[in-house]
C-alpha positions in Angstrom: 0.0 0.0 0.0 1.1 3.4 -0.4 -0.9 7.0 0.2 0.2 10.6 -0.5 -1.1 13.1 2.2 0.5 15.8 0.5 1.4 17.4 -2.6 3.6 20.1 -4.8 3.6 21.1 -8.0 5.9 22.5 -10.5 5.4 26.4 -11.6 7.0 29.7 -13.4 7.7 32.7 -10.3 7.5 35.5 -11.2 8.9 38.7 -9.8 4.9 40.6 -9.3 6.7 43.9 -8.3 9.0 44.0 -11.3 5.6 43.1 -13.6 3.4 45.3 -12.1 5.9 48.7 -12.4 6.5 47.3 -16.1 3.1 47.1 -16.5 2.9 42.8 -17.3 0.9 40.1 -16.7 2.2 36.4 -16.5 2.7 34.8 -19.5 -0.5 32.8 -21.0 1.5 31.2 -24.0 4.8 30.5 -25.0 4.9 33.6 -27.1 4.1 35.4 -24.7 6.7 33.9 -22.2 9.1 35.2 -25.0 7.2 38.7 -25.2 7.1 39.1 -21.6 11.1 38.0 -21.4 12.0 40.2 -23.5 10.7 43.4 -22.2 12.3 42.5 -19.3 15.4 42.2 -21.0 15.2 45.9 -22.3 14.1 46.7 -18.8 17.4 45.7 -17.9 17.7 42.1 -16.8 20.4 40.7 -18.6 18.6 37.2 -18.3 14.9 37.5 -17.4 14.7 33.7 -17.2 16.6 30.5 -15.3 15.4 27.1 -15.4 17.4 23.6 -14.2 18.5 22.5 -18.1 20.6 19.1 -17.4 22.2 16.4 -15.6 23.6 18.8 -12.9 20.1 19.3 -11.5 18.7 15.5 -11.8 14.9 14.9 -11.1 14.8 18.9 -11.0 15.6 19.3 -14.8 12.4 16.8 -15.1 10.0 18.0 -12.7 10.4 21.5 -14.3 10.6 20.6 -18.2 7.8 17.7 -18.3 5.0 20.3 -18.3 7.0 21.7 -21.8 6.6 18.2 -23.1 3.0 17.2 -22.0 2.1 21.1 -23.1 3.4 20.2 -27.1 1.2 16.9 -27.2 4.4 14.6 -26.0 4.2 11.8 -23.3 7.0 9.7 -21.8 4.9 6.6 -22.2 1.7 7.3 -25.0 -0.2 4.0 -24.9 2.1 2.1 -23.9 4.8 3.1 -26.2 7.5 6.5 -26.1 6.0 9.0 -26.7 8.3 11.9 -27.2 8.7 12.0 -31.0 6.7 15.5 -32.0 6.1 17.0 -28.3 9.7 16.5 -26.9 11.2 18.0 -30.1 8.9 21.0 -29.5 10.0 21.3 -26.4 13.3 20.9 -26.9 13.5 23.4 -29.5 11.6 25.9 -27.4 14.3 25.5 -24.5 16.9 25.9 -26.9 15.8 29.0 -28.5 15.4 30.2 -25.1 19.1 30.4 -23.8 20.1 30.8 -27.8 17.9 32.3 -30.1 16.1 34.7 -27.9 18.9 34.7 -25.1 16.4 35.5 -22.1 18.0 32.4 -20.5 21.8 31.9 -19.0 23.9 29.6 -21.9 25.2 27.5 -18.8 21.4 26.7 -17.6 22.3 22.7 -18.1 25.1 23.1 -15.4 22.8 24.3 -12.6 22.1 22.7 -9.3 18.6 21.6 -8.6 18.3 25.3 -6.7 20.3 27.7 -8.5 17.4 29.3 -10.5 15.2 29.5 -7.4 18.7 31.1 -5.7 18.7 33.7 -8.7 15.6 34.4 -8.2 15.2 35.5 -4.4 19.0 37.1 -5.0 17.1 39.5 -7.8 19.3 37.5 -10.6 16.2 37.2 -12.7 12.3 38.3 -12.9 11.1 34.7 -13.9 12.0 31.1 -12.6 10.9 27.3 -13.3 10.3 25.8 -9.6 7.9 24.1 -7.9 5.6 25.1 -5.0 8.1 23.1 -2.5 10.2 25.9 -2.4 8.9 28.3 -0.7 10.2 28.5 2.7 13.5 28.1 1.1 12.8 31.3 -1.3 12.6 33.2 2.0 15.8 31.5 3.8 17.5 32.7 0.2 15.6 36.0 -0.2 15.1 36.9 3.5 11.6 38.4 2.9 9.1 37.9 5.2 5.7 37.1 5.0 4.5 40.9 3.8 7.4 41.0 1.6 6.9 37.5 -0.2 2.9 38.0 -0.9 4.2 41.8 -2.6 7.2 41.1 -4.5 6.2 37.4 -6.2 3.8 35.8 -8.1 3.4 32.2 -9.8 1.4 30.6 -12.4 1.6 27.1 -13.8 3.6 27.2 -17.3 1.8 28.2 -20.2 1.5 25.8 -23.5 2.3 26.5 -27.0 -1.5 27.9 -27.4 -3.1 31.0 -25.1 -4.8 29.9 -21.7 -3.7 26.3 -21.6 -1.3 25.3 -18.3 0.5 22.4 -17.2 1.9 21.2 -14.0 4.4 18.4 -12.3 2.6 16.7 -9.1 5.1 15.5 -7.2 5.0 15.4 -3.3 5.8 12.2 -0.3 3.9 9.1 -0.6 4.5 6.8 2.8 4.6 3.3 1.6 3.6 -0.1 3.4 5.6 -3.1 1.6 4.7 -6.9 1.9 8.1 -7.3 4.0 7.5 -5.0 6.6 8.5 -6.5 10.0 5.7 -4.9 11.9 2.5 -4.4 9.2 0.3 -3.9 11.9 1.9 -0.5 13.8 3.3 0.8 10.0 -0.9 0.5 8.9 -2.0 2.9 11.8 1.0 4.9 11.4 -0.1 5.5 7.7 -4.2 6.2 9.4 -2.7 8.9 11.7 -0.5 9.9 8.5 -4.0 10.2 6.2 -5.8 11.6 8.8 -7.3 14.8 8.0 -6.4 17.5 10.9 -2.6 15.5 10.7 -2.7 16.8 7.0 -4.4 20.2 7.2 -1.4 20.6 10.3 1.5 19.3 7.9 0.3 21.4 4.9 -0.7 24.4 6.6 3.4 24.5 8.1 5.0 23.5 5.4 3.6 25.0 2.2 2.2 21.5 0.8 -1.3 21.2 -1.2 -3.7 18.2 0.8 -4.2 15.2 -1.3 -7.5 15.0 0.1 -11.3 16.8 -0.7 -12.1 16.6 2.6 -8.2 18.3 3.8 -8.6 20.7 0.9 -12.3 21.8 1.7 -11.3 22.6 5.5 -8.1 24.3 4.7 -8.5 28.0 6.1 -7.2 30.5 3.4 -6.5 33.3 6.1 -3.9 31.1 8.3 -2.8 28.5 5.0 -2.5 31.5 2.2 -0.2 30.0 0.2 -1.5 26.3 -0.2 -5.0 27.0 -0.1 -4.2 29.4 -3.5 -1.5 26.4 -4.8 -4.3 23.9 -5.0 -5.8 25.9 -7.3 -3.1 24.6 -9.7 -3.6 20.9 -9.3 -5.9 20.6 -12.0 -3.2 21.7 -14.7 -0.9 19.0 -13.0 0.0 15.2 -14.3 2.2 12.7 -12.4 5.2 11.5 -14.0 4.4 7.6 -15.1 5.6 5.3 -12.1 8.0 2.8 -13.5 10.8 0.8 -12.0 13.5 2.3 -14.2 11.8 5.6 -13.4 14.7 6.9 -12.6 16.7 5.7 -16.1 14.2 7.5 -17.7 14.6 10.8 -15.9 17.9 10.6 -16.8 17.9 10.2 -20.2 15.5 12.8 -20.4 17.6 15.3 -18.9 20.5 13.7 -21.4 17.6 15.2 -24.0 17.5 18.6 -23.0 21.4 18.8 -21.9 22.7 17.8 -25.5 20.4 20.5 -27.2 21.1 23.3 -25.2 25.1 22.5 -25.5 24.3 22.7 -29.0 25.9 18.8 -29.7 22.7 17.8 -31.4 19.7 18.7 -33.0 16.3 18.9 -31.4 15.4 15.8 -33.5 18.4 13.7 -33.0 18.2 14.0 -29.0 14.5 13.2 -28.7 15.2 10.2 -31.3 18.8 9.0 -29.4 16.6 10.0 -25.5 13.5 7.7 -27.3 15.2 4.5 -28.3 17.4 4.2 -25.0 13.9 4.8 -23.1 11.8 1.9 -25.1 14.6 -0.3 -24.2 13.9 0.4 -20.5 10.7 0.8 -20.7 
């Protein structure tokens, strides 16, 4: 058995101060991530944009960049076969032009750690940031803004798709797992009850910034003393889970191979997404 009492999800912050003076609203395409970028560039950020683009950041790179994928039609798995052939080259190609066509992105984005955009972000390195929902007590730890300053200086959306108004989302988030082996099945089955329970979640989210897994969690949350999650759960119905497969982690990997090749300019779009889709069928 396994359960999930909480979740995150991935998302674009945005600097709402810098927007607002400029005069922007978040981006509701990828044109207009582009458009928006861009003006921010002439506003004087020499990169608007930073995003986890490789190897460097592992499962980061894919929590942040499957929403560019699902949003361009692309799957990891489409019916039981790879599904990456026309979506991940879209993607790919939109990440690329990014850092190198548009250069709104750093050119070393497939070096960074799993939290140096969300570190350039709070240090006012960039207006715009992939993430995820996770990271928000560490955004003020990096930024030291408190409460007041946090709700006035950022904002967050889930990422925009190719076309106007659609969004997509990572879920990601604990899940407390029961196996067949477990020594003591009995006290690890209550432990996951207490775990599910509803105040225990309301509690856990409310602290830490998490989204409930549950209606009945969700419906009690109380927006005035759990802002934050009660306005992230809003975004769970643009989210998907990444597939759940033994050589899960292969996969990620390869896929992050995908993007890492393109923007280091080694391959084309095409070639990485064919090289990332054969090695994943054989693991799949």
């Amino acid at each position: 058995y396994a359960l999930q009492p909480e979740a995150n999800v991935s998302l674009l912050w945005y600097r709402k101060d810098e927007f607002d003076r400029l005069g922007l609203d978040p981006p509701h395409s990828w044109s207009e991530l582009v458009e928006v970028a861009q003006r921010l560039k002439k506003a004087g950020w020499k990169f608007p944009l930073a995003f986890a683009g490789g190897t460097t950041a592992g499962e980061t790179t894919t929590y942040q960049l499957l929403p560019l994928i699902w949003a361009a039609g692309g799957a990891i798995l489409k019916n039981g076969k790879v599904g990456l052939k026309d979506g991940g080259v879209k993607a790919v190609r939109f990440l690329h032009d990014l850092v190198h066509r548009y250069e709104v992105a750093p050119t070393d984005v497939h070096e960074f750690s799993w939290n140096k955009p969300l570190r350039m972000f709070a240090e006012e390195r960039v207006a715009m940031a992939f993430g995820g929902s996770y990271e928000k007590k560490r955004l003020h730890q990096y930024s030291g803004w408190n409460g007041e300053e946090f709700w006035k200086r950022v904002g967050w959306v889930a990422l925009p798709g190719p076309k106007k108004g659609e969004r997509y989302a990572t879920a990601g988030g604990m899940v407390y797992a029961l196996s067949r082996q477990a020594e003591h099945p009995k006290m690890a089955a209550k432990i996951l009850r207490e775990v599910m329970d509803k105040n225990a979640i309301i509690n856990f989210c409310g602290k830490n910034d998490r989204v409930p897994t549950t209606r009945g969690a969700i419906e009690a949350l109380d927006s005035r003393i759990s802002r934050f999650s009660h306005q992230i759960s809003a975004l769970l119905s643009y989210a998907q889970a990444p597939p759940g497969l033994v050589q899960y982690a292969n996969i990620s990997e390869q896929l992050q191979l995908m993007f890492e090749r393109v923007l280091l300019d080694q391959t084309s779009p095409a070639k990485s997404v064919k090289r990332a889709s054969e090695v994943i069928a054989a693991l799949s």
